[in-house]
C-alpha positions as CSV (number, residue, x, y, z in Angstrom):
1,X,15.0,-13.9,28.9
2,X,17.5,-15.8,27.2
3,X,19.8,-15.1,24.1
4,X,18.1,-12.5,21.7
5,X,16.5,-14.2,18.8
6,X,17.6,-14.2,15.2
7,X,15.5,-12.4,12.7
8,X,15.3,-13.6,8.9
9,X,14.9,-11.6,5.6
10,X,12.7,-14.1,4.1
11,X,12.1,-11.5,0.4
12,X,12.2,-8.0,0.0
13,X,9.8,-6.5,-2.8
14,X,9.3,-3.2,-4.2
15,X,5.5,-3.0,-3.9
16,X,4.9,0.6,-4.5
17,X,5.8,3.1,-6.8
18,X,4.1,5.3,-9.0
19,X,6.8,7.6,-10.3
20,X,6.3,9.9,-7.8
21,X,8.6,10.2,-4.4
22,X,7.1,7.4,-2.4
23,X,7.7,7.5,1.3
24,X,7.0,7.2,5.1
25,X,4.6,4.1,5.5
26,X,2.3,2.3,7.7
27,X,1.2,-1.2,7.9
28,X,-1.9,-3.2,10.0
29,X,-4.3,-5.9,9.7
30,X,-8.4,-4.7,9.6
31,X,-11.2,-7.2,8.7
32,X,-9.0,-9.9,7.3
33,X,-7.1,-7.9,4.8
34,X,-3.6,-5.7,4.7
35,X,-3.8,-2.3,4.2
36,X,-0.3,0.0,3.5
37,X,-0.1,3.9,3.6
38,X,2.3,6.3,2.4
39,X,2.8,9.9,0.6
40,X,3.1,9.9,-2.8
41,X,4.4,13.8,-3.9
42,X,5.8,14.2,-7.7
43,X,7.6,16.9,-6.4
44,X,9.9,15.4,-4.1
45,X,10.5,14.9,0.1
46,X,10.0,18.1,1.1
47,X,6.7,20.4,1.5
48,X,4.6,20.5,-1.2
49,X,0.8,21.0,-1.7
50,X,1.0,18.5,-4.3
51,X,1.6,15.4,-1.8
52,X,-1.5,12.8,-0.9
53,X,-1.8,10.1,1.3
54,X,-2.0,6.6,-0.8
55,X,-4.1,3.7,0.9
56,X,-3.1,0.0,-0.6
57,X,-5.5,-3.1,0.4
58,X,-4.1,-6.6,-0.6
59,X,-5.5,-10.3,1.3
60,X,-2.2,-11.6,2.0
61,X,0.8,-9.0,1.5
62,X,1.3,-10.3,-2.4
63,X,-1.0,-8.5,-4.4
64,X,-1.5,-4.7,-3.5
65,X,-4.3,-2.2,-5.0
66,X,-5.0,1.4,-4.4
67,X,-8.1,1.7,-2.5
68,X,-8.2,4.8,-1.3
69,X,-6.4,8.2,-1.6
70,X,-6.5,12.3,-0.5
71,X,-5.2,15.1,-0.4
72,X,-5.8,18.5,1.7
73,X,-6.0,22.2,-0.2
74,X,-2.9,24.6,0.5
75,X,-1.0,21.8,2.8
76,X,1.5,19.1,2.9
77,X,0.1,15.6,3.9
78,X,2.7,13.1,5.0
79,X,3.5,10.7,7.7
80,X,0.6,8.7,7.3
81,X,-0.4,6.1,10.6
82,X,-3.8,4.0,10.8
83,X,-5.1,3.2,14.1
84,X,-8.0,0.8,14.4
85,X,-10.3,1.5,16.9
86,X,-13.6,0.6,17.9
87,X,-14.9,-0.9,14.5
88,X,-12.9,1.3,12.2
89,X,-10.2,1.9,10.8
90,X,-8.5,5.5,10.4
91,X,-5.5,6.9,9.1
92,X,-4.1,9.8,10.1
93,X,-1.8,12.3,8.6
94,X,0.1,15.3,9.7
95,X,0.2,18.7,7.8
96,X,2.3,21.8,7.0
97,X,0.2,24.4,5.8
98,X,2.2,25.6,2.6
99,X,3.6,29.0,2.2
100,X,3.7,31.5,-0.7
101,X,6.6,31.7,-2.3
102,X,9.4,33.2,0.2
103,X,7.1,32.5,3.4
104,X,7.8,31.0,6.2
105,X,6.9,27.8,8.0
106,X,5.5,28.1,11.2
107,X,5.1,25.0,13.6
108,X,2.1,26.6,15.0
109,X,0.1,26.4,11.4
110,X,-0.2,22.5,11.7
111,X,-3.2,20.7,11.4
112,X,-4.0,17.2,11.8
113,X,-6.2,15.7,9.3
114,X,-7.9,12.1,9.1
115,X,-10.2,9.7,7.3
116,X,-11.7,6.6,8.2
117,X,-13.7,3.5,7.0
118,X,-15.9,0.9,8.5
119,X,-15.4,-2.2,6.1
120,X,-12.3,-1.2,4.2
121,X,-13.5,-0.3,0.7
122,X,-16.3,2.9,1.9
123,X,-13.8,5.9,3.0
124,X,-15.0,9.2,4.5
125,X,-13.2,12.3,4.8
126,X,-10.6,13.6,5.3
127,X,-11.5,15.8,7.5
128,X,-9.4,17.9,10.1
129,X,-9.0,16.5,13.6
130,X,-10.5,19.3,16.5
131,X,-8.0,19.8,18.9
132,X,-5.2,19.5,17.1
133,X,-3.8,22.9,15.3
134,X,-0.7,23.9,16.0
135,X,0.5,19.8,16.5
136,X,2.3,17.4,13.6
137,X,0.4,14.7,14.7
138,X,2.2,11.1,14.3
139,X,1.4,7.5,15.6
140,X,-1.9,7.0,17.4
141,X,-2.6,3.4,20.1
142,X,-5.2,2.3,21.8
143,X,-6.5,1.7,25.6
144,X,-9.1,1.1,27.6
145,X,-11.6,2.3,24.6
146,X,-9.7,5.4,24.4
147,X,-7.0,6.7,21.5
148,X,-4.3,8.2,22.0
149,X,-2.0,10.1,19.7
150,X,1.3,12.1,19.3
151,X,1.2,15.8,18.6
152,X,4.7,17.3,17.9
153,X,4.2,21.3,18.6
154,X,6.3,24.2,19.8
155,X,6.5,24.7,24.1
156,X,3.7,27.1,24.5
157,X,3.1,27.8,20.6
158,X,5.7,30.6,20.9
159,X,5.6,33.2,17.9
160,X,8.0,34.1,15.3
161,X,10.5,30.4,15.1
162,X,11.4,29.2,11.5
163,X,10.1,25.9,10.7
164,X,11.6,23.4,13.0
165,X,14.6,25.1,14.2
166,X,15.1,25.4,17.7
167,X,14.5,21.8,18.6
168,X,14.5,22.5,22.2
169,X,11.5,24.4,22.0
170,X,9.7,21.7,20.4
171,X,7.6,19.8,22.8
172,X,5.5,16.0,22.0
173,X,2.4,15.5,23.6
174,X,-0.3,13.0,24.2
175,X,-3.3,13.9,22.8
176,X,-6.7,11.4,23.8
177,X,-10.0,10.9,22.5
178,X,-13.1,8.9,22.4
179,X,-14.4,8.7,18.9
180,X,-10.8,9.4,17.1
181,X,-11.8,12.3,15.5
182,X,-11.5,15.0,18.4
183,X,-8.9,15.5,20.4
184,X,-7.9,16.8,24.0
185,X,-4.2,17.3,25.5
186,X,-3.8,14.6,28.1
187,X,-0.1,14.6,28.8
188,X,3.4,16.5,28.1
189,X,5.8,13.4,27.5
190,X,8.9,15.2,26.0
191,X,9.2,19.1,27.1
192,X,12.0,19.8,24.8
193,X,13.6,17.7,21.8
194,X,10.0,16.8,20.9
195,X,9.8,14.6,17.8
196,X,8.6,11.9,16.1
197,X,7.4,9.5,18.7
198,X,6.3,5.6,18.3
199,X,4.6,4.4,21.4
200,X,2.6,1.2,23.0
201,X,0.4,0.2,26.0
202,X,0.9,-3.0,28.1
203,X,-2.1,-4.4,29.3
204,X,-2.4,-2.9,32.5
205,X,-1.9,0.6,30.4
206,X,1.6,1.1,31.1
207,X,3.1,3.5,27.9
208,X,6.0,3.0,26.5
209,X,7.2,6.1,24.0
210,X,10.4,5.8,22.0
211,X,11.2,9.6,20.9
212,X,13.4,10.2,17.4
213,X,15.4,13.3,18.9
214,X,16.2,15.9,16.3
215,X,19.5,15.7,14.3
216,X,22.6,15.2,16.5
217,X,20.4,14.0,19.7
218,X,20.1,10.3,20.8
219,X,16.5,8.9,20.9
220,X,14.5,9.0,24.2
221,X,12.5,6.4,25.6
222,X,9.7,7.8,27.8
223,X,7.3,5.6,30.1
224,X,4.3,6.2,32.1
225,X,1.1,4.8,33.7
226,X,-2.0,6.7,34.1
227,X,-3.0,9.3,34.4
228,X,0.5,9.6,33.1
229,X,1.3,12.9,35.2
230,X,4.5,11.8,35.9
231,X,7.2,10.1,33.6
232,X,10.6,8.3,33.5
233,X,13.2,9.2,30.7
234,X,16.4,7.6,29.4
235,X,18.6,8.6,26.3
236,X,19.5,6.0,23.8
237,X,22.8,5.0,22.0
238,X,21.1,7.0,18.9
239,X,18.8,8.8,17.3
240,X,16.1,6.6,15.4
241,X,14.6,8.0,12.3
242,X,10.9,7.4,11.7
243,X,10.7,5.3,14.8
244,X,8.8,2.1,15.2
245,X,8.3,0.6,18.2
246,X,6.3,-2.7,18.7
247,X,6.0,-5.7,20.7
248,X,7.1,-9.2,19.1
249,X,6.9,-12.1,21.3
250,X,8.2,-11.1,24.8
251,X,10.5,-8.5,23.6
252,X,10.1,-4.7,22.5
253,X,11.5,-4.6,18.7
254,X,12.5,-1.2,17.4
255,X,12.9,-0.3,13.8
256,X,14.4,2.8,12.1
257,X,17.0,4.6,10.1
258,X,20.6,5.0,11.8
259,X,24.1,5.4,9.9
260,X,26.4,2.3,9.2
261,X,29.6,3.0,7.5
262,X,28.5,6.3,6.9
263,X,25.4,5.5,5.0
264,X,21.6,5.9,6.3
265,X,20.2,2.6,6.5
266,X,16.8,1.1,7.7
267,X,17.4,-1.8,10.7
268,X,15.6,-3.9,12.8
269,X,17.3,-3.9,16.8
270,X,15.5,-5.3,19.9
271,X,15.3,-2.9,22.5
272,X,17.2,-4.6,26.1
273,X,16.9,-2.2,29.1
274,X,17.6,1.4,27.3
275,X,20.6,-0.5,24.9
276,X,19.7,-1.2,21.5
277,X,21.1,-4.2,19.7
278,X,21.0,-4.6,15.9
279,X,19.8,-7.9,14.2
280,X,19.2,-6.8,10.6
281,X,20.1,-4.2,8.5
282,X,17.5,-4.0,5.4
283,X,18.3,-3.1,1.5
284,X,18.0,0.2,2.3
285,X,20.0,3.9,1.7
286,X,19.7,7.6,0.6
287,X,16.5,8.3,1.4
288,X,14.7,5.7,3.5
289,X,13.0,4.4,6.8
290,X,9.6,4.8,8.1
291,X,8.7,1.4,8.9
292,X,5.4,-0.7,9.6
293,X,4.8,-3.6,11.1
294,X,2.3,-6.6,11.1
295,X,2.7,-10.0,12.6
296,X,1.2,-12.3,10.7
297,X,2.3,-16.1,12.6
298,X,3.7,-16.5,16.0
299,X,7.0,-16.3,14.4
300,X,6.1,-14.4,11.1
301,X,5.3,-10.6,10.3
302,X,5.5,-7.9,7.3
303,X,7.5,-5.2,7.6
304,X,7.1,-2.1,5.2
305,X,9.4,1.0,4.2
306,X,10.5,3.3,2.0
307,X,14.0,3.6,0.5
308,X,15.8,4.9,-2.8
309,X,18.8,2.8,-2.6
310,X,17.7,1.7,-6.2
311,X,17.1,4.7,-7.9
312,X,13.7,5.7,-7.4
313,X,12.1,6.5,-3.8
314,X,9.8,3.5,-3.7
315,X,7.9,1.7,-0.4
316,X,9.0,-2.0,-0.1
317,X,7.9,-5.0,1.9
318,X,10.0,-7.7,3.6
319,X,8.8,-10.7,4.9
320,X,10.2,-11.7,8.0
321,X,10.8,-14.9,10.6
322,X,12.1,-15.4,13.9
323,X,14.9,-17.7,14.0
């Protein structure tokens, strides 16, 4: 394919932040406008009933409003991913359900939850998602009029685990449906080391699923065709945090948070074969990553995340180019 192509930082601006810890975003294109997700919590990263999902519309990436926002009773919302699909556009959110005071998490209590809008402004829900209790539900793609999404859940919803210790036990499956709103299992595309999980189709529905791996495990890039009984896996050089996995031009670009001289950073590599090769590293530490994407020219696209390298935990948005 030639030498790898240069990516360039055009700006980097801080477009979100309420006060609140700001974090995990999301990022696509629906009837002509922008719109950008992410949890806002005033009570910090971890799980807390107080979290909601925050929806941000803008016409060209400059300008940002709130447009829509929820939250769900006794549960932590996070991780929020739209998926548009048919003529709507949904975003999706994964759940814990919050314990009392000295409870205990349990893998098996999540609950994905969505809501959805026909012409951007309207929003109905949330609702929960059927089919998907006892999965963390992450990114969602489309094919072949059908959705598909990741659900993060413990091998055979065994009893009794703290939380998400045990990684090994943790399985990521491919869960399908027709109207985005009820889901069936389809596939088991990580048996153990289950995670968070970014994924794509080709055209002629081949999936391509890059896997986070738990803390101290490389990431795992997973492929299939359908029906997508069987699978091929390879390890990574590392593991990615809050994988994002998209197609720009004719290679597959990967984005994430990894360590550089000790220090969690948010970069940009482009994935050749099962290596991954670094081409920008973006203001970024502490806490940070969870990108989105959005090409906007043939050599221009948005990229949002979430960082606290300047004091606050605020969502940003760079503006890049191919070189």
């Amino acid at each position: 394919m030639g030498p790898l192509p240069r990516i360039h930082v055009r700006s980097v601006r801080k477009v979100y932040d309420d006060g609140a810890h700001d974090a995990f975003t999301d990022l696509c294109r629906f009837r002509g406008q922008l719109y950008l997700a992410c949890r806002s919590c005033p009570d910090g990263h971890m799980v807390f009933a107080t979290s909601r999902i925050v929806v941000l519309v803008s016409p060209d990436g400059r300008a940002w409003e709130p447009v829509f926002s929820f939250s769900v009773p006794d549960r932590d919302t996070r991780d929020p991913h739209f998926l548009v699909f048919g003529d709507r556009l949904f975003v999706y959110t994964g759940t814990w359900l919050v314990p009392p005071p000295g409870g205990r998490r349990s893998l098996n209590e999540h609950l994905g939850y969505g809501a959805w809008t026909q012409d951007g402004r309207t929003w109905n829900g949330p609702i929960l998602l059927e089919g998907t209790y006892g999965h963390y539900v992450w990114r969602a793609a489309t094919w072949n009029g059908r959705a598909y999404l990741c659900g993060r859940r413990r091998r055979h919803f065994a009893a009794g685990i703290e939380a998400e210790s045990d990684p090994r036990s943790i399985a990521s499956a491919l869960l399908v449906s027709e109207d985005g709103l009820v889901w069936r299992f389809a596939a088991l595309f990580a048996a153990e080391n289950g995670d968070e999980t970014a994924f794509l189709f080709e055209p002629d529905g081949r999936l391509v699923a890059l896997v986070r791996g738990p803390s101290g495990r490389p990431a795992q890039l997973c492929c299939s065709r359908p029906p997508f009984a069987t699978w091929t896996r390879a390890d990574l050089d590392r593991n990615v945090g809050g994988p994002l996995l998209v197609r720009w031009g004719a290679r597959y670009l990967v984005g994430g948070r990894r360590t550089v001289d000790d220090q969690p950073r948010t970069v940009l590599s482009w994935l050749v074969g099962t290596e991954l090769v670094d081409v920008v590293e973006l203001p970024s530490g502490g806490d940070n990553s969870y990108p989105g994407f959005v090409q906007t020219g043939a050599a221009q696209a948005l990229l949002s995340y979430y960082s606290s390298h300047e004091g606050t935990t605020s969502v940003y948005l760079a503006e890049l180019s191919l070189g």
